[in-house]
N, CA, C and O atoms as a GROMACS GRO file, in nm:
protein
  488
    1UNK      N    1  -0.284  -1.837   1.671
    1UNK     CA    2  -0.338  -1.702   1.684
    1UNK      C    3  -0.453  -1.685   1.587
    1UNK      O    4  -0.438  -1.725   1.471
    2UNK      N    5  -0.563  -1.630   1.622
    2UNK     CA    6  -0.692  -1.580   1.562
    2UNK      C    7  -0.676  -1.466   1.575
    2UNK      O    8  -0.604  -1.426   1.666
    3UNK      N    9  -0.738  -1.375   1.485
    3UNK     CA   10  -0.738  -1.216   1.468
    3UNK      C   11  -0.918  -1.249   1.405
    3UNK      O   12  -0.929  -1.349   1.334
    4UNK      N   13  -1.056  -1.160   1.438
    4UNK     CA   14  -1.167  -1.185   1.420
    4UNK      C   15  -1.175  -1.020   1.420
    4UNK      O   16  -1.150  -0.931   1.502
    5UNK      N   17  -1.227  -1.029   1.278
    5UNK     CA   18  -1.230  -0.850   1.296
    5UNK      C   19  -1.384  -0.824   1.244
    5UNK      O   20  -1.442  -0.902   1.169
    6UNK      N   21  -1.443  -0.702   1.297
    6UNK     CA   22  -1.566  -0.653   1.311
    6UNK      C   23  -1.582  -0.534   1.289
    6UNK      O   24  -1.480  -0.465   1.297
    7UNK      N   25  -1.717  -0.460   1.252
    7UNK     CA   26  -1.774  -0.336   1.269
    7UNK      C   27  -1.738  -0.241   1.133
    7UNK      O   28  -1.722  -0.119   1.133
    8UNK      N   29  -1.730  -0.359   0.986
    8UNK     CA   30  -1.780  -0.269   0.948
    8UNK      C   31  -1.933  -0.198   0.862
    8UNK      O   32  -2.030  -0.209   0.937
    9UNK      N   33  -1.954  -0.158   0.784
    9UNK     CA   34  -2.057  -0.165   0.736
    9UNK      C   35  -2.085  -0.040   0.622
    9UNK      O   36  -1.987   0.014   0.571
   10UNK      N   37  -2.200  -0.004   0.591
   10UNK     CA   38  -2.254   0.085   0.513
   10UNK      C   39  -2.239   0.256   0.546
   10UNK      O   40  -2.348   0.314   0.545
   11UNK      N   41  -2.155   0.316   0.568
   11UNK     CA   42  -2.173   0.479   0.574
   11UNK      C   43  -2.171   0.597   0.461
   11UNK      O   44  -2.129   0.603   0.345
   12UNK      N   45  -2.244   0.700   0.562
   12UNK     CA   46  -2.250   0.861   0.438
   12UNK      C   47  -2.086   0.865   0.407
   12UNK      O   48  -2.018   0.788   0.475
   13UNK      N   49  -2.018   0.949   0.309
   13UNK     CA   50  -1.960   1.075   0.306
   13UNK      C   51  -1.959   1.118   0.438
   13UNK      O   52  -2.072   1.137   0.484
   14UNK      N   53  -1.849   1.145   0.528
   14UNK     CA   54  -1.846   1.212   0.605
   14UNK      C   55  -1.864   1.167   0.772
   14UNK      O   56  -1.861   1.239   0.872
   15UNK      N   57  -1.883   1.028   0.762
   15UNK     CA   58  -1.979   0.968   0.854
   15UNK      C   59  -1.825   0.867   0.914
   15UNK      O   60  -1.707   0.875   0.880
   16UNK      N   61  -1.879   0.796   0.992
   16UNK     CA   62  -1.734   0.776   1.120
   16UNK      C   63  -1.805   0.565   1.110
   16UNK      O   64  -1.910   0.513   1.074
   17UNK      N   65  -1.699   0.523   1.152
   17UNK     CA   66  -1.722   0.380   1.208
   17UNK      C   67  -1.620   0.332   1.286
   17UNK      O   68  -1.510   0.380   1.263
   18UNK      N   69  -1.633   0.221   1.404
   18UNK     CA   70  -1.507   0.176   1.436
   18UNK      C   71  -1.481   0.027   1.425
   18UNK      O   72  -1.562  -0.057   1.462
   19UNK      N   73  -1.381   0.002   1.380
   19UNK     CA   74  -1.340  -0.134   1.361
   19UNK      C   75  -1.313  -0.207   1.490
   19UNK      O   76  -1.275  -0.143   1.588
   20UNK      N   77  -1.333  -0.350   1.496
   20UNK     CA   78  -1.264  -0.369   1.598
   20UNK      C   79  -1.201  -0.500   1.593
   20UNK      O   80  -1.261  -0.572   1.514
   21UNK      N   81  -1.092  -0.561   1.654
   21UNK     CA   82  -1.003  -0.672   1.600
   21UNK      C   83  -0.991  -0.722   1.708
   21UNK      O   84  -0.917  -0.662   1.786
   22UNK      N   85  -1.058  -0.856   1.759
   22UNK     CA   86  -1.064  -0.895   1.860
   22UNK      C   87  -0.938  -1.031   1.838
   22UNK      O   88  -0.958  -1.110   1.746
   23UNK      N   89  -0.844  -1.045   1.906
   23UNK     CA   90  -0.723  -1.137   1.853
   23UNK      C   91  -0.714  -1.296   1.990
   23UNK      O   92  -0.792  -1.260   2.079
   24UNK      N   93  -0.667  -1.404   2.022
   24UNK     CA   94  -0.667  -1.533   2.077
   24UNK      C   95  -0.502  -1.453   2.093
   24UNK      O   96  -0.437  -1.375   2.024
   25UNK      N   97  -0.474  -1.546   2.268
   25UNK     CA   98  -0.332  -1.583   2.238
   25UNK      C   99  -0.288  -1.512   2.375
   25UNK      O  100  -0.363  -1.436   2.437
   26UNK      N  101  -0.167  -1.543   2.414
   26UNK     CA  102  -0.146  -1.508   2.529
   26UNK      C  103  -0.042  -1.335   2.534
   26UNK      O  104  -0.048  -1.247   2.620
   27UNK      N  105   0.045  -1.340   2.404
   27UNK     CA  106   0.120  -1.272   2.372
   27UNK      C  107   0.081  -1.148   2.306
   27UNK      O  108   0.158  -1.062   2.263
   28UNK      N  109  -0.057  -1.150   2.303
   28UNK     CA  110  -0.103  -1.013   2.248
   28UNK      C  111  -0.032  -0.871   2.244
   28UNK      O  112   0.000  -0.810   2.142
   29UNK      N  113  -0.013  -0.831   2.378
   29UNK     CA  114   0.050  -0.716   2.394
   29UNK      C  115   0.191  -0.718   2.350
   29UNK      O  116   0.243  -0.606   2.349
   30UNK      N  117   0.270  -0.822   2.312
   30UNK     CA  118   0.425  -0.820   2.271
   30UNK      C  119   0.411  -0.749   2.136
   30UNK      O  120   0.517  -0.700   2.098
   31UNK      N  121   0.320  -0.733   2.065
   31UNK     CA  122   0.307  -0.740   1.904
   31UNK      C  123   0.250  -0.584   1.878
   31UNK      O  124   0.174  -0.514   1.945
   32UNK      N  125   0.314  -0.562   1.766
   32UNK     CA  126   0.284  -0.470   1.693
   32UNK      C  127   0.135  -0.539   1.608
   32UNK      O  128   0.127  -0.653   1.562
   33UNK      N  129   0.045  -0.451   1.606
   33UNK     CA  130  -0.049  -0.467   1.546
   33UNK      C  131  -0.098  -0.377   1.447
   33UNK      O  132  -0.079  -0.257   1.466
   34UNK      N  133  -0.170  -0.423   1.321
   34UNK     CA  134  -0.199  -0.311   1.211
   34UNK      C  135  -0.327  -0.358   1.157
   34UNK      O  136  -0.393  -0.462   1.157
   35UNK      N  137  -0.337  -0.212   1.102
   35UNK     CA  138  -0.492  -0.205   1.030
   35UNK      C  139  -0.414  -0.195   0.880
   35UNK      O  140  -0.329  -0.110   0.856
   36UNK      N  141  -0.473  -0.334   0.749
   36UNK     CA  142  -0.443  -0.273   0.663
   36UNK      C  143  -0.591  -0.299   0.568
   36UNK      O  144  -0.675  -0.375   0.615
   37UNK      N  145  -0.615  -0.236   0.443
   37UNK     CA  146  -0.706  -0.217   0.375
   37UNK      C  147  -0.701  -0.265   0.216
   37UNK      O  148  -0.588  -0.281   0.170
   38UNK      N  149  -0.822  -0.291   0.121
   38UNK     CA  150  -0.788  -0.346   0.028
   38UNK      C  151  -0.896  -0.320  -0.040
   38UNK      O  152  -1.000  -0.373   0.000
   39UNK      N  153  -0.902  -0.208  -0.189
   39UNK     CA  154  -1.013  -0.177  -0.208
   39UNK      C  155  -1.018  -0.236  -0.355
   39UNK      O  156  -0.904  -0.254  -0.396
   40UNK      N  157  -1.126  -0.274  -0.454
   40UNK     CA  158  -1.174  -0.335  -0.524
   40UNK      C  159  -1.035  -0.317  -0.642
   40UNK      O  160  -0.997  -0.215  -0.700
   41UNK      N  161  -0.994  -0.420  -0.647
   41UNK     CA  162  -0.879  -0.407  -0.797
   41UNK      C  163  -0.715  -0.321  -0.741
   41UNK      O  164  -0.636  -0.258  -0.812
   42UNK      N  165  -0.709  -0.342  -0.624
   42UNK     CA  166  -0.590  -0.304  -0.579
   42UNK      C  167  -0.557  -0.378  -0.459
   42UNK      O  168  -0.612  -0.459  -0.384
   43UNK      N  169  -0.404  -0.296  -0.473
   43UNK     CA  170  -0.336  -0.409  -0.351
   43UNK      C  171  -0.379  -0.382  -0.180
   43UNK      O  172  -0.448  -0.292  -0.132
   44UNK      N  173  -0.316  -0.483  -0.120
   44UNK     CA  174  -0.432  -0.444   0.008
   44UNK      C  175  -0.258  -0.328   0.064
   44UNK      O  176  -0.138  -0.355   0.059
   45UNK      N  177  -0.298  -0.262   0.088
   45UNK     CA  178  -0.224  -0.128   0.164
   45UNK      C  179  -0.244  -0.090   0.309
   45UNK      O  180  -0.348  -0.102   0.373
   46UNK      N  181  -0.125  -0.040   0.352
   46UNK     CA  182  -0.102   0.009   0.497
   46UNK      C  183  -0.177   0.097   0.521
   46UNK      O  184  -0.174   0.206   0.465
   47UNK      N  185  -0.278   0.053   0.634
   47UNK     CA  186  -0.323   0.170   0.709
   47UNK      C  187  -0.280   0.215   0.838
   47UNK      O  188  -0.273   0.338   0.832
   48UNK      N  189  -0.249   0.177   0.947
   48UNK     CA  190  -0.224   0.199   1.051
   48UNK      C  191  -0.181   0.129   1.108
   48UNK      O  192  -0.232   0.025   1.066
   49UNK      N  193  -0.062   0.085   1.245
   49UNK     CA  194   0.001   0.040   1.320
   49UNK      C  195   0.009   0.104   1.485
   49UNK      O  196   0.013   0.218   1.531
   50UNK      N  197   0.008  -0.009   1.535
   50UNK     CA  198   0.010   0.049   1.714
   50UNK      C  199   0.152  -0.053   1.808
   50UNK      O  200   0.123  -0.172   1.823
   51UNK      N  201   0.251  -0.023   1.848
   51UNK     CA  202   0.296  -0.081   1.898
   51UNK      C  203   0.245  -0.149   2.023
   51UNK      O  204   0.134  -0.112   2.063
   52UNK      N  205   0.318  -0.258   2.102
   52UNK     CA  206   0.277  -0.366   2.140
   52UNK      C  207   0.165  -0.254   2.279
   52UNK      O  208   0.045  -0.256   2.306
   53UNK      N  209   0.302  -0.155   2.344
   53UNK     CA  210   0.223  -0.077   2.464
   53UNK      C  211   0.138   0.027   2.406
   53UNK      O  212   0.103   0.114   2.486
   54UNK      N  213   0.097   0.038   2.288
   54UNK     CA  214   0.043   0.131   2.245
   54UNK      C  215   0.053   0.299   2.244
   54UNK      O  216  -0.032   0.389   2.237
   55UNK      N  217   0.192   0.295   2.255
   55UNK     CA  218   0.260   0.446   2.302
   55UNK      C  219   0.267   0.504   2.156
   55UNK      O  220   0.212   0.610   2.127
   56UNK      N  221   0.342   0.424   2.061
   56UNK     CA  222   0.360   0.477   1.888
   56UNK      C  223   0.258   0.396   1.852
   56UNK      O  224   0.213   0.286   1.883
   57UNK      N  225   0.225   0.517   1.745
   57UNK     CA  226   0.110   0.460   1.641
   57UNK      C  227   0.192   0.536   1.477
   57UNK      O  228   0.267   0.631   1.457
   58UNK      N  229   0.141   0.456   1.409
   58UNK     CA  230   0.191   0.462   1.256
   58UNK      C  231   0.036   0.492   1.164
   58UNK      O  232  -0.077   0.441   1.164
   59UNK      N  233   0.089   0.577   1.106
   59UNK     CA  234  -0.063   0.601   1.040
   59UNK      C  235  -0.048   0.652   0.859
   59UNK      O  236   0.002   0.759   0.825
   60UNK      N  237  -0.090   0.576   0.789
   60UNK     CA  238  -0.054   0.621   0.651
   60UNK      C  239  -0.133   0.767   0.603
   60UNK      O  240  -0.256   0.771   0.594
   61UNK      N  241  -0.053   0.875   0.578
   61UNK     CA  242  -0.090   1.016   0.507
   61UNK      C  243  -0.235   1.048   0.485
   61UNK      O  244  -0.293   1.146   0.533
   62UNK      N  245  -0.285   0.959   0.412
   62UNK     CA  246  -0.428   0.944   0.407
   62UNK      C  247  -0.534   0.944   0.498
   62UNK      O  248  -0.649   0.962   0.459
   63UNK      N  249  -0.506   0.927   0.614
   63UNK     CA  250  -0.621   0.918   0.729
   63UNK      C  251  -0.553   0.950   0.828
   63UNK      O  252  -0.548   0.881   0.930
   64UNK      N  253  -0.494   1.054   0.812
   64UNK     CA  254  -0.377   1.111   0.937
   64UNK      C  255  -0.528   1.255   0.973
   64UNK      O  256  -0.582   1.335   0.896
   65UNK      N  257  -0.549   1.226   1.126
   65UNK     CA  258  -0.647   1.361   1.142
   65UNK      C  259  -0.784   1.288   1.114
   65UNK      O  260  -0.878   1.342   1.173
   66UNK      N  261  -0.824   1.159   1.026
   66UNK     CA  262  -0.965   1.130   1.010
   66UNK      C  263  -0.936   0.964   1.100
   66UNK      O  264  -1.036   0.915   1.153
   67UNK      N  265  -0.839   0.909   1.109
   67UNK     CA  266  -0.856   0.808   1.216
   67UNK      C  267  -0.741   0.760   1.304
   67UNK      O  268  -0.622   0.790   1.295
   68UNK      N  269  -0.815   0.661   1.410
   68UNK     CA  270  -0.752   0.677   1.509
   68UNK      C  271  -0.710   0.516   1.552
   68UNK      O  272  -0.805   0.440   1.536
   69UNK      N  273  -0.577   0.442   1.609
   69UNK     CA  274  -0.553   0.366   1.589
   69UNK      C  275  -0.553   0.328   1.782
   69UNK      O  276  -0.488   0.406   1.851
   70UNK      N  277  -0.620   0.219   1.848
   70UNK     CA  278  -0.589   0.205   1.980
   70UNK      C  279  -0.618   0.078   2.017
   70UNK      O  280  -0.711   0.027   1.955
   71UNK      N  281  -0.565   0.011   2.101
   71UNK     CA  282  -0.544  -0.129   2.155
   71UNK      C  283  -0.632  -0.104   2.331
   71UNK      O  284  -0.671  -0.009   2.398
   72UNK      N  285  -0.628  -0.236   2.340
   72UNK     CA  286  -0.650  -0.300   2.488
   72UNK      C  287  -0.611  -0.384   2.514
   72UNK      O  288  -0.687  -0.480   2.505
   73UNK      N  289  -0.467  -0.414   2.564
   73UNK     CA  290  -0.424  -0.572   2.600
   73UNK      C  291  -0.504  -0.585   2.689
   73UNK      O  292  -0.588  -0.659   2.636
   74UNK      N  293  -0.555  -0.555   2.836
   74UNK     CA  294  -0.638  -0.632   2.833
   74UNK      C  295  -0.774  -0.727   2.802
   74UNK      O  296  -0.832  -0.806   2.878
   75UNK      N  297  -0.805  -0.688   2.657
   75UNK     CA  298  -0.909  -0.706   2.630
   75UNK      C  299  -0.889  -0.794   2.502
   75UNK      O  300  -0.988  -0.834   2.441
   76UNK      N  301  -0.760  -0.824   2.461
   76UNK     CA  302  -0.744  -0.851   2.312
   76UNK      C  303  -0.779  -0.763   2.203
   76UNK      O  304  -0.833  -0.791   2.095
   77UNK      N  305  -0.747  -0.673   2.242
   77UNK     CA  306  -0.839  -0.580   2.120
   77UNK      C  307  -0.759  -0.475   2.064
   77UNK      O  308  -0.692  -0.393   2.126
   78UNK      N  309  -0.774  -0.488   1.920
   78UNK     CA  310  -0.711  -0.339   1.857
   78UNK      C  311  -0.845  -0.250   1.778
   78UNK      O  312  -0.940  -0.312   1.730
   79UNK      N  313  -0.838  -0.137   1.773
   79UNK     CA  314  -0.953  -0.098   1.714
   79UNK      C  315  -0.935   0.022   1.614
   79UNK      O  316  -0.862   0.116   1.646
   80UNK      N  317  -0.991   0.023   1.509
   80UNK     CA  318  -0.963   0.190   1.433
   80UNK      C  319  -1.094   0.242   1.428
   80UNK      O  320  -1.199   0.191   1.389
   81UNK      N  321  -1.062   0.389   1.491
   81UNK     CA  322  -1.171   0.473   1.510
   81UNK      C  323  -1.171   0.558   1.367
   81UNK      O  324  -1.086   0.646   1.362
   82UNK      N  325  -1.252   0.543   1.256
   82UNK     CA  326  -1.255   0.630   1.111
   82UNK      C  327  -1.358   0.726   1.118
   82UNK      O  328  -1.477   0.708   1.144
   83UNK      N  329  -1.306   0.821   1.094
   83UNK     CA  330  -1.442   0.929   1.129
   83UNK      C  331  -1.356   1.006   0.957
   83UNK      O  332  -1.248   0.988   0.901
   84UNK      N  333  -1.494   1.103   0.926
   84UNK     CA  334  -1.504   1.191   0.792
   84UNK      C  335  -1.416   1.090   0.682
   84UNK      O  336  -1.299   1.103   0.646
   85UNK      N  337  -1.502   0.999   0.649
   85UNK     CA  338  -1.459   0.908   0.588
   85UNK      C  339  -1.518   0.976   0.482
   85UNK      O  340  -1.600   1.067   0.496
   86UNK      N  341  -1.460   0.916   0.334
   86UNK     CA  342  -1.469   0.921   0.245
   86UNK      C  343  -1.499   0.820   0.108
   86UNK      O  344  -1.443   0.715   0.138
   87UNK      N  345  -1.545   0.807   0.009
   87UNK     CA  346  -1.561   0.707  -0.027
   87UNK      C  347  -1.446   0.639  -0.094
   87UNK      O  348  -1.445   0.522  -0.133
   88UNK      N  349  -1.325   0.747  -0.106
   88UNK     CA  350  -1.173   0.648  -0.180
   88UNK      C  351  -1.135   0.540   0.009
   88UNK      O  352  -1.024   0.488   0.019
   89UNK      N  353  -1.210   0.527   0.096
   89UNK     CA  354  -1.166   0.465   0.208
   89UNK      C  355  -1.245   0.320   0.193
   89UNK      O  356  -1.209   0.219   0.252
   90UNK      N  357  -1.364   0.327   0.102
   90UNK     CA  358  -1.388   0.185   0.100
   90UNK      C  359  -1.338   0.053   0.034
   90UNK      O  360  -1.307   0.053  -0.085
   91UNK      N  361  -1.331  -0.035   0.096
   91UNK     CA  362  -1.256  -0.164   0.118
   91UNK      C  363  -1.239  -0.218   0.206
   91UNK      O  364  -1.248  -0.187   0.325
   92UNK      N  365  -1.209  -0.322   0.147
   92UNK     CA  366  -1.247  -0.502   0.295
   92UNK      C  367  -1.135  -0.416   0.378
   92UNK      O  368  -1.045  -0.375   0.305
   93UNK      N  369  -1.125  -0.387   0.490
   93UNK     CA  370  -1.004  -0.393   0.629
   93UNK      C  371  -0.973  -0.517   0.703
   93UNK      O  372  -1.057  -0.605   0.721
   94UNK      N  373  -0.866  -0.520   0.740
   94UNK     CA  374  -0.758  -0.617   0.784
   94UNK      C  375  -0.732  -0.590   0.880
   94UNK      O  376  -0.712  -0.469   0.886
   95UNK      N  377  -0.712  -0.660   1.011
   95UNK     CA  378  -0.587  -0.666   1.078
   95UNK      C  379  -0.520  -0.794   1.128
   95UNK      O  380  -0.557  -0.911   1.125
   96UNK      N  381  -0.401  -0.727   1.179
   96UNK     CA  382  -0.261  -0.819   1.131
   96UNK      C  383  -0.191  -0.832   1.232
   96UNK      O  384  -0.212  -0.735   1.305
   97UNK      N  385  -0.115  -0.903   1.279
   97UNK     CA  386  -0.032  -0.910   1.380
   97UNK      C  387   0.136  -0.898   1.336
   97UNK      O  388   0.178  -0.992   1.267
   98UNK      N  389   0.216  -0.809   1.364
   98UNK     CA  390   0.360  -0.837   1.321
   98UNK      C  391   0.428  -0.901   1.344
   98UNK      O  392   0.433  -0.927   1.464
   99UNK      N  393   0.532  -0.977   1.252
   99UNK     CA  394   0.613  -1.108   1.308
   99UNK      C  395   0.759  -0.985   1.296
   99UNK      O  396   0.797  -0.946   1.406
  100UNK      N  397   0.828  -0.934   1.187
  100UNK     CA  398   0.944  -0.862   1.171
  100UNK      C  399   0.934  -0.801   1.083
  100UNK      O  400   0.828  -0.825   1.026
  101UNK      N  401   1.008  -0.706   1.021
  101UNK     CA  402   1.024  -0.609   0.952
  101UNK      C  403   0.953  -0.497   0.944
  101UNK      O  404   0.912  -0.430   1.039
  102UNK      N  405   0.934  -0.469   0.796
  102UNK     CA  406   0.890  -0.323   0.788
  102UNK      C  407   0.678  -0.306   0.812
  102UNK      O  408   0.587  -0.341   0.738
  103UNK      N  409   0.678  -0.227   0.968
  103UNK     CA  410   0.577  -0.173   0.965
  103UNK      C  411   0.452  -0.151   0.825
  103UNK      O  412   0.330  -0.157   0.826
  104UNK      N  413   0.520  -0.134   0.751
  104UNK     CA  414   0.403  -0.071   0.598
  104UNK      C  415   0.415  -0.221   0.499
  104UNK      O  416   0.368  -0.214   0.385
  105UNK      N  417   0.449  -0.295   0.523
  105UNK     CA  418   0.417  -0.424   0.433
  105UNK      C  419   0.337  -0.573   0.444
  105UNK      O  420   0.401  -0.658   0.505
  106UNK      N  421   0.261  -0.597   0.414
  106UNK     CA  422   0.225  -0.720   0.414
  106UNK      C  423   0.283  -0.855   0.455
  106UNK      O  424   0.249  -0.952   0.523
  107UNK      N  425   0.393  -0.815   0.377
  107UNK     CA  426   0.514  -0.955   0.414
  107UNK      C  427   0.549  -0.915   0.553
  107UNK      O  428   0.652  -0.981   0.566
  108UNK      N  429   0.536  -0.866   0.641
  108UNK     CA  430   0.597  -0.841   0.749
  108UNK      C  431   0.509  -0.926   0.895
  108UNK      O  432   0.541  -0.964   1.007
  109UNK      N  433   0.355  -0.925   0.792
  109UNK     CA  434   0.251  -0.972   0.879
  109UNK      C  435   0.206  -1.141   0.833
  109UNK      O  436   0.165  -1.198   0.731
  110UNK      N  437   0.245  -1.184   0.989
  110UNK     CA  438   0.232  -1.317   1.026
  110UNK      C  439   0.094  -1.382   0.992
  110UNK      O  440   0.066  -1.459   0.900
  111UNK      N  441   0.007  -1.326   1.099
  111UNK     CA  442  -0.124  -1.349   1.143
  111UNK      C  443  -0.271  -1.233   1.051
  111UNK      O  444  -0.265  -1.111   1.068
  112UNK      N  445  -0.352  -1.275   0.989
  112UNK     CA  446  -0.463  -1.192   0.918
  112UNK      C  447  -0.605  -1.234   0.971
  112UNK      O  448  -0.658  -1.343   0.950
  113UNK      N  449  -0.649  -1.148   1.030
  113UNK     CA  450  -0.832  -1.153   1.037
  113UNK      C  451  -0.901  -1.211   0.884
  113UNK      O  452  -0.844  -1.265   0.788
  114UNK      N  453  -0.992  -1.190   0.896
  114UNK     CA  454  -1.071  -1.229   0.788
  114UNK      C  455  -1.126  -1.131   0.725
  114UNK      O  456  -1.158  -1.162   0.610
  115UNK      N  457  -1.153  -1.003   0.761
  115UNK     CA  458  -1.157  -0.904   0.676
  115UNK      C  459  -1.320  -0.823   0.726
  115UNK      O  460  -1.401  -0.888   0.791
  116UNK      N  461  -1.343  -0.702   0.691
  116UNK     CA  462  -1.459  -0.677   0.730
  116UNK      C  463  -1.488  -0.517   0.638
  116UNK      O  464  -1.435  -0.412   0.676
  117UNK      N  465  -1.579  -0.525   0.515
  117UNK     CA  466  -1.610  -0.428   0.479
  117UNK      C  467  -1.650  -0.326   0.520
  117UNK      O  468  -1.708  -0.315   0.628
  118UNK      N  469  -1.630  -0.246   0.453
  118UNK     CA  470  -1.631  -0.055   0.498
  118UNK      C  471  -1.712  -0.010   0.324
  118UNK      O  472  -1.653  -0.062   0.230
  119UNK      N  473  -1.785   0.043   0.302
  119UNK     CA  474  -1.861   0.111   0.200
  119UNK      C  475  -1.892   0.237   0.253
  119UNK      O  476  -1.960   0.238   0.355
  120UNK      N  477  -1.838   0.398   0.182
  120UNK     CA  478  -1.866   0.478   0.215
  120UNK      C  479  -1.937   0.572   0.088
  120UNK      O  480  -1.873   0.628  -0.001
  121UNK      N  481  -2.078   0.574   0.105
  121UNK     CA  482  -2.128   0.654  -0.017
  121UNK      C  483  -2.075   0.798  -0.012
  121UNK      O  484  -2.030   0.870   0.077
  122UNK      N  485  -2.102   0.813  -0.167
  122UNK     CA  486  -2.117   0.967  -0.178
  122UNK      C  487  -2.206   1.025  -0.163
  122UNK      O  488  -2.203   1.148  -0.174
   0.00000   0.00000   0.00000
């Protein structure tokens, strides 16, 4: 499994981007998939989760109302839509594929993209 993640880049205060996590593999849609984040001198942390049909989504407190978490099995794709971003939101983003356990942990995730910065000025 490959996870190849994209889109992010340089934004205002206030300003929107969308990620996108293009993943290999036949089993895509069986998997819980997540967005997690990792900003300079801290641990990388839960951002968001979509189950395999994309019916539940999991979203950490913090970007509940500013983003949006959505898949395409057919397309391989998971994507987070971040809008009125802020600058405590910048850091490399992740996504992950779930093997078991708990939704909000690292150890839970099998498979990792390579990462794709987010910088949001003030």
């Amino acid at each position: 499994v490959q996870l190849q993640a994209s889109g992010g880049g340089l934004v205002q205060a206030g300003g929107s981007l969308r990620l996108s996590c293009a993943a290999s593999g036949r089993t895509f849609s069986r998997n819980v998939m997540a967005w997690f984040r990792q900003a300079p001198g801290k641990e990388r942390e839960f951002v968001a989760a979509i189950s395999g049909s994309g019916g539940t989504k999991y979203l950490v407190d913090s970007v509940k109302g500013r983003f949006t978490i959505s898949r395409d099995n057919a397309k391989n794709t998971v994507d987070l839509q971040m809008s009125s971003l802020k600058p405590e939101d910048t850091a490399v983003y992740y996504c992950a594929r779930h093997n078991s356990g708990s939704y909000y942990v690292t150890d839970s995730y099998g498979f990792w993209g390579q990462g794709t910065l987010v910088t949001v000025s003030s």
